[in-house]
Each structure stands twice: as structure tokens, then as C-alpha cells.
N, CA, C and O atoms as CSV, one atom per row, in Angstrom:
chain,resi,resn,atom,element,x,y,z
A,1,UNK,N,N,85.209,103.468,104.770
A,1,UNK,CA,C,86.569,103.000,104.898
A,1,UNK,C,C,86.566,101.516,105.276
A,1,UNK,O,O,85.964,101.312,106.331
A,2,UNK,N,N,87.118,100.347,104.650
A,2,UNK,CA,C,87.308,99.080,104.538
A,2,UNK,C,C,88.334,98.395,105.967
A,2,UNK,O,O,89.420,98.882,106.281
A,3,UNK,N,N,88.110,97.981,106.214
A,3,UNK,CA,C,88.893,97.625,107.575
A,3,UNK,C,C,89.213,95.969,107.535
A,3,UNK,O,O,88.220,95.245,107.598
A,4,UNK,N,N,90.594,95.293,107.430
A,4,UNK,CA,C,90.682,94.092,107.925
A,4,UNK,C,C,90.293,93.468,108.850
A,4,UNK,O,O,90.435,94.472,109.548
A,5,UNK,N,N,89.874,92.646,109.639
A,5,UNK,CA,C,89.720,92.119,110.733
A,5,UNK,C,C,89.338,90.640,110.610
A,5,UNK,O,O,88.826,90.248,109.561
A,6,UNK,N,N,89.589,89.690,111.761
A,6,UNK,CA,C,89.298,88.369,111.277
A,6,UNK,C,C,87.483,88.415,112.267
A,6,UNK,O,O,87.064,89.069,113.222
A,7,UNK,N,N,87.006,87.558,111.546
A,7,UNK,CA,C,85.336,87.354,111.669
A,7,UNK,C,C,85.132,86.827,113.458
A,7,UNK,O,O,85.870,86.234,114.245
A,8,UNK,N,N,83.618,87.456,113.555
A,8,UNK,CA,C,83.555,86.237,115.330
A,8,UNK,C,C,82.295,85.803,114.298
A,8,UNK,O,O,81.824,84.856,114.928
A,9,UNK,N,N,81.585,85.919,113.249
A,9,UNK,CA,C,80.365,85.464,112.840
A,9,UNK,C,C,81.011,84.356,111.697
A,9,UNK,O,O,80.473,83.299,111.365
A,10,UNK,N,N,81.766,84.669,111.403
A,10,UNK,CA,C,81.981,83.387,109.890
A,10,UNK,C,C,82.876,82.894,110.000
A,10,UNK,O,O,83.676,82.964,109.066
A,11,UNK,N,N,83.114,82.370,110.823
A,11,UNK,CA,C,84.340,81.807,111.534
A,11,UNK,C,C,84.706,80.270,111.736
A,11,UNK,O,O,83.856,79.573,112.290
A,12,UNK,N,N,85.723,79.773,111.392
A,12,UNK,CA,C,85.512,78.237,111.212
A,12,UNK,C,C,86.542,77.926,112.332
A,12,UNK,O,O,86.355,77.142,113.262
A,13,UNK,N,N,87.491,78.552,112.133
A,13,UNK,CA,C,88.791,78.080,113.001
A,13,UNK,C,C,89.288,79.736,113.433
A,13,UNK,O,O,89.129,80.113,114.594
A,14,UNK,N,N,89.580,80.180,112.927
A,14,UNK,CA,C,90.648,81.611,113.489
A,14,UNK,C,C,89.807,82.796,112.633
A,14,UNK,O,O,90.312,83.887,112.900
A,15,UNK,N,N,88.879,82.903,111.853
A,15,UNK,CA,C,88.016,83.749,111.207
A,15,UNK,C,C,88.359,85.138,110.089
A,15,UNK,O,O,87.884,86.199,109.685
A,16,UNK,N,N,89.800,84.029,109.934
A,16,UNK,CA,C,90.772,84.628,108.679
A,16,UNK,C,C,90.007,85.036,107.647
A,16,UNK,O,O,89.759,86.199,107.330
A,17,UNK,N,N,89.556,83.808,107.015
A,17,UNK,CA,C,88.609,83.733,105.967
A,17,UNK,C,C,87.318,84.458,105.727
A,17,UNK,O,O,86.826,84.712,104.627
A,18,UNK,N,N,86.928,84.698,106.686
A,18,UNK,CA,C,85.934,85.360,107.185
A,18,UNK,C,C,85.861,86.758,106.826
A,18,UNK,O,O,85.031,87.201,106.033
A,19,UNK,N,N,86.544,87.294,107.287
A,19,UNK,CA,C,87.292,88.742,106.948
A,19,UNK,C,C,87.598,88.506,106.012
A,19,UNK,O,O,86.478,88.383,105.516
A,20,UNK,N,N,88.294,88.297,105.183
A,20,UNK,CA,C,89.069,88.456,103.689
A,20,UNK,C,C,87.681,88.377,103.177
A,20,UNK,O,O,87.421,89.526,102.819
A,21,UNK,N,N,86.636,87.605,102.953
A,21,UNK,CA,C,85.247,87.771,102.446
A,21,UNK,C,C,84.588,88.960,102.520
A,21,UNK,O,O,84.232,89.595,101.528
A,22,UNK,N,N,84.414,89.278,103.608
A,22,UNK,CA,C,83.762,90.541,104.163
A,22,UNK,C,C,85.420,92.247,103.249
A,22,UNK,O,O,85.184,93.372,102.807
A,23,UNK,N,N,85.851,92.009,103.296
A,23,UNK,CA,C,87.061,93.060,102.663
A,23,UNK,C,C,87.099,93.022,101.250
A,23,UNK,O,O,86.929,94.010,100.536
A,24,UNK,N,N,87.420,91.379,100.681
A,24,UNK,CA,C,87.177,91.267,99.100
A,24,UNK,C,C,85.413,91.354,98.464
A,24,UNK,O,O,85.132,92.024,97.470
A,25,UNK,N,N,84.750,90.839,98.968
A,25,UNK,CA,C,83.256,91.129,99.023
A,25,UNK,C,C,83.361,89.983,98.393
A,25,UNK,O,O,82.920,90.196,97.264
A,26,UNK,N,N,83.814,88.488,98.511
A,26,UNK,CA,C,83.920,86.686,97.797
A,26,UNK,C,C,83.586,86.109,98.818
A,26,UNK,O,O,83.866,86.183,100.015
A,27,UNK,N,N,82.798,85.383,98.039
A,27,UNK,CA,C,82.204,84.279,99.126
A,27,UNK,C,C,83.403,83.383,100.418
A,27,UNK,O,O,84.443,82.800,100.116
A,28,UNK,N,N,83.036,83.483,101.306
A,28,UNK,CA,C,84.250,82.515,101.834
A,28,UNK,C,C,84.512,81.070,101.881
A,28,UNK,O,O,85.483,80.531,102.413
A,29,UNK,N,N,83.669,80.578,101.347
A,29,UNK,CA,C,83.863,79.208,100.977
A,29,UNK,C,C,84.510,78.822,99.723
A,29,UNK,O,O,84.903,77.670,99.543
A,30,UNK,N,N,84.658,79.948,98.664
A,30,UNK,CA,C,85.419,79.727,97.868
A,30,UNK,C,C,86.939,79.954,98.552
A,30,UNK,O,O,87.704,78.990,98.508
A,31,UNK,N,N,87.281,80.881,99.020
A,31,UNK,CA,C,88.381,81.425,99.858
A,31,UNK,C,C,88.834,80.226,99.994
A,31,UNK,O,O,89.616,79.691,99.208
A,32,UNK,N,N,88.073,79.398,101.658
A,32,UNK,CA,C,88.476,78.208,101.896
A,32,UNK,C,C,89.080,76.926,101.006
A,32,UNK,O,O,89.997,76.215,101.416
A,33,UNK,N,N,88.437,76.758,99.772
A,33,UNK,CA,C,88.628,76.290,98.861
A,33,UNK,C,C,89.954,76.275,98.348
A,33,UNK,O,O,90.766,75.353,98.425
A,34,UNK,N,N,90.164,77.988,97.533
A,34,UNK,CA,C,91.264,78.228,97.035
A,34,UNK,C,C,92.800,77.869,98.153
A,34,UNK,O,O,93.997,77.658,97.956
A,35,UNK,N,N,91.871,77.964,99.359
A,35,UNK,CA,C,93.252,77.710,100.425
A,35,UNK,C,C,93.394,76.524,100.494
A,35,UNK,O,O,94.544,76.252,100.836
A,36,UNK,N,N,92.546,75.343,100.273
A,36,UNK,CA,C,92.703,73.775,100.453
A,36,UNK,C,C,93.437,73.925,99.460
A,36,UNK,O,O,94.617,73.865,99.803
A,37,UNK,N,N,93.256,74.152,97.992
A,37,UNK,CA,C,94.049,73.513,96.860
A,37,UNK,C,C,95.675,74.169,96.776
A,37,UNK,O,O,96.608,73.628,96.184
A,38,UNK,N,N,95.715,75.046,97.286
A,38,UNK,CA,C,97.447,76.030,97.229
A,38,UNK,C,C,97.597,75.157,98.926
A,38,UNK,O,O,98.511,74.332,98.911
A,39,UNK,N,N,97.161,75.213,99.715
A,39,UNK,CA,C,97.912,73.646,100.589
A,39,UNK,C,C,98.219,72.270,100.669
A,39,UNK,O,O,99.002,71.725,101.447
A,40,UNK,N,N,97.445,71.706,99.683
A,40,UNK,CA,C,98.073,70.695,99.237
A,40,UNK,C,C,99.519,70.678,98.423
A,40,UNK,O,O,100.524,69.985,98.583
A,41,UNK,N,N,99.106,72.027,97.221
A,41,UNK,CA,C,100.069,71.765,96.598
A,41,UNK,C,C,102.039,72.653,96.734
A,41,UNK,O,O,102.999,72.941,96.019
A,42,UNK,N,N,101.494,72.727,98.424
A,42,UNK,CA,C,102.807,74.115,98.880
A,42,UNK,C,C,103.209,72.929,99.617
A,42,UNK,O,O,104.221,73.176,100.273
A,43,UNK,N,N,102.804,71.749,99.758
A,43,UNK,CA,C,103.231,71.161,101.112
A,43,UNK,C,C,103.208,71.580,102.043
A,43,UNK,O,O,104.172,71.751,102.790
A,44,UNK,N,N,102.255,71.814,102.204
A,44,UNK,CA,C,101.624,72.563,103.453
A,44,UNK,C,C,102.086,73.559,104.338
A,44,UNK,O,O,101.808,73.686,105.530
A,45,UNK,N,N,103.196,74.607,103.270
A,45,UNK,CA,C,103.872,76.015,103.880
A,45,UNK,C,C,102.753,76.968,103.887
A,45,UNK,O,O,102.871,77.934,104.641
A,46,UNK,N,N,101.504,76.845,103.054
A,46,UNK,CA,C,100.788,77.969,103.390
A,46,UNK,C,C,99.887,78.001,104.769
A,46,UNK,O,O,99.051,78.870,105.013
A,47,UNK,N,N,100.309,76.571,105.872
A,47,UNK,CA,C,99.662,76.706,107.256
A,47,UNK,C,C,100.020,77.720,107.438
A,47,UNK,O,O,99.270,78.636,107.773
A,48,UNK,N,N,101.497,77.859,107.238
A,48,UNK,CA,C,101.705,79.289,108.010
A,48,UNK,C,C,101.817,80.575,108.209
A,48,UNK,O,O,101.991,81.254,109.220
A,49,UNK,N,N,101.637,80.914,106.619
A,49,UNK,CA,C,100.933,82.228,106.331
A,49,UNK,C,C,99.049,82.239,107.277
A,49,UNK,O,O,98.543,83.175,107.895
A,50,UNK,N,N,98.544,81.013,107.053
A,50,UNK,CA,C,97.134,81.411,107.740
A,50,UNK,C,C,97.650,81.718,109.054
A,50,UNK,O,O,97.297,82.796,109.531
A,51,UNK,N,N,98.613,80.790,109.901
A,51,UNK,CA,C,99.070,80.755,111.060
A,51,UNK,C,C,99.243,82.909,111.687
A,51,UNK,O,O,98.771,83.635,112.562
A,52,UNK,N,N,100.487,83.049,110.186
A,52,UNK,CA,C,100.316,84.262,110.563
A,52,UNK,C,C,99.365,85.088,110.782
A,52,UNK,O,O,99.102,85.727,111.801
A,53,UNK,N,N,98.660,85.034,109.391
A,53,UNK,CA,C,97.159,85.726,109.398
A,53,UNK,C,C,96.455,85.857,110.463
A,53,UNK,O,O,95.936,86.951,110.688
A,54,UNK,N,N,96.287,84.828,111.312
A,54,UNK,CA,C,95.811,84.456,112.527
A,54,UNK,C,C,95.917,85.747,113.729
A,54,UNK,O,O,95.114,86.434,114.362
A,55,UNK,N,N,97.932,85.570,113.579
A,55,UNK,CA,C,98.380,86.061,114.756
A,55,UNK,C,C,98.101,87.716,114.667
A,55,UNK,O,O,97.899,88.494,115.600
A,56,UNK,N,N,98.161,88.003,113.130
A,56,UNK,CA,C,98.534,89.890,112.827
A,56,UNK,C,C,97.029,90.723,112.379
A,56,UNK,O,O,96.682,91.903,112.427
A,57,UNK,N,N,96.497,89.708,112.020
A,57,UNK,CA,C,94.747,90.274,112.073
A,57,UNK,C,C,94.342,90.615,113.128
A,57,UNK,O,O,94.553,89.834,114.055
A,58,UNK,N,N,93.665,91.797,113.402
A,58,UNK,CA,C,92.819,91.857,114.631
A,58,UNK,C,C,91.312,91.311,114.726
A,58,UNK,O,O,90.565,91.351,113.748
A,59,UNK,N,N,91.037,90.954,115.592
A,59,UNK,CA,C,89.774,90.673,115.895
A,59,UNK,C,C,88.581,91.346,115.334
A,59,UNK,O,O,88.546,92.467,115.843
A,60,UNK,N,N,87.482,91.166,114.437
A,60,UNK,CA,C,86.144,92.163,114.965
A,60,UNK,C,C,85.743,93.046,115.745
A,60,UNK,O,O,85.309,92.418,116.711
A,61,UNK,N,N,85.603,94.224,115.951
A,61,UNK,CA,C,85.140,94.689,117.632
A,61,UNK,C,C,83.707,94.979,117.211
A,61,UNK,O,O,83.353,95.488,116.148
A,62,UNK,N,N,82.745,94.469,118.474
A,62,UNK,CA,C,81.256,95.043,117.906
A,62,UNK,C,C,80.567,96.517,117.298
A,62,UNK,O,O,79.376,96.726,117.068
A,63,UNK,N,N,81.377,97.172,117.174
A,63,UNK,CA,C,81.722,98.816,116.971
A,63,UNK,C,C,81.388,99.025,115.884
A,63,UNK,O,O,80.622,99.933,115.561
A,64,UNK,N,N,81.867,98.280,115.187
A,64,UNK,CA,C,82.141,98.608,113.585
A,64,UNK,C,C,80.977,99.719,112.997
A,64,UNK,O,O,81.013,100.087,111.823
């Protein structure tokens, strides 16, 4: 069973990306990527979807 969670290992800033890698099974540097180029060109409304992402993701727990 697949579980969201944001990363404590691949983690740059809030470890959004991180997780979505680990869930989609994509590298996360492309991730990052695809998120630089849709923020430039949103004027920068998609901070705050990550913003959200941030807040509604849970953490990793060492459990897994």
C-alpha cells in the first residue's frame, strides 16, 4: 500500500518533492524542475500550492 508523505531523506526545503518521487517512482529532480518551469510561468501562484503541500502532507515516520 503506497502512502504520501513528505521526505526527511530527500529533502531540500519542506520534502514535498521528495515524496511525490518516492509515490510516482520519478526522479525528483525532474519534479523540481517541472516545478521551476510552471513557476515562472504561473507568476509564481504555484508557491502556494507547494506552500500547501507543505502544510497537508504528513511527515515520514521511521515506521514505514
Amino acid at each position: 500500500m503506497k502512502k504520501l508523505y513528505r521526505s526527511n531523506t530527500k529533502r531540500m526545503v519542506a520534502g514535498v518533492f521528495g515524496g511525490l518521487s518516492d509515490y510516482f517512482n520519478i526522479d525528483a529532480t525532474i519534479l523540481r524542475l517541472v516545478f521551476v518551469v510552471c513557476l515562472i510561468f504561473s507568476l509564481f501562484s504555484f508557491a502556494f500550492v507547494y506552500l500547501a503541500a507543505a502544510l497537508i502532507i504528513p511527515t515520514e515516520r521511521e515506521n514505514y
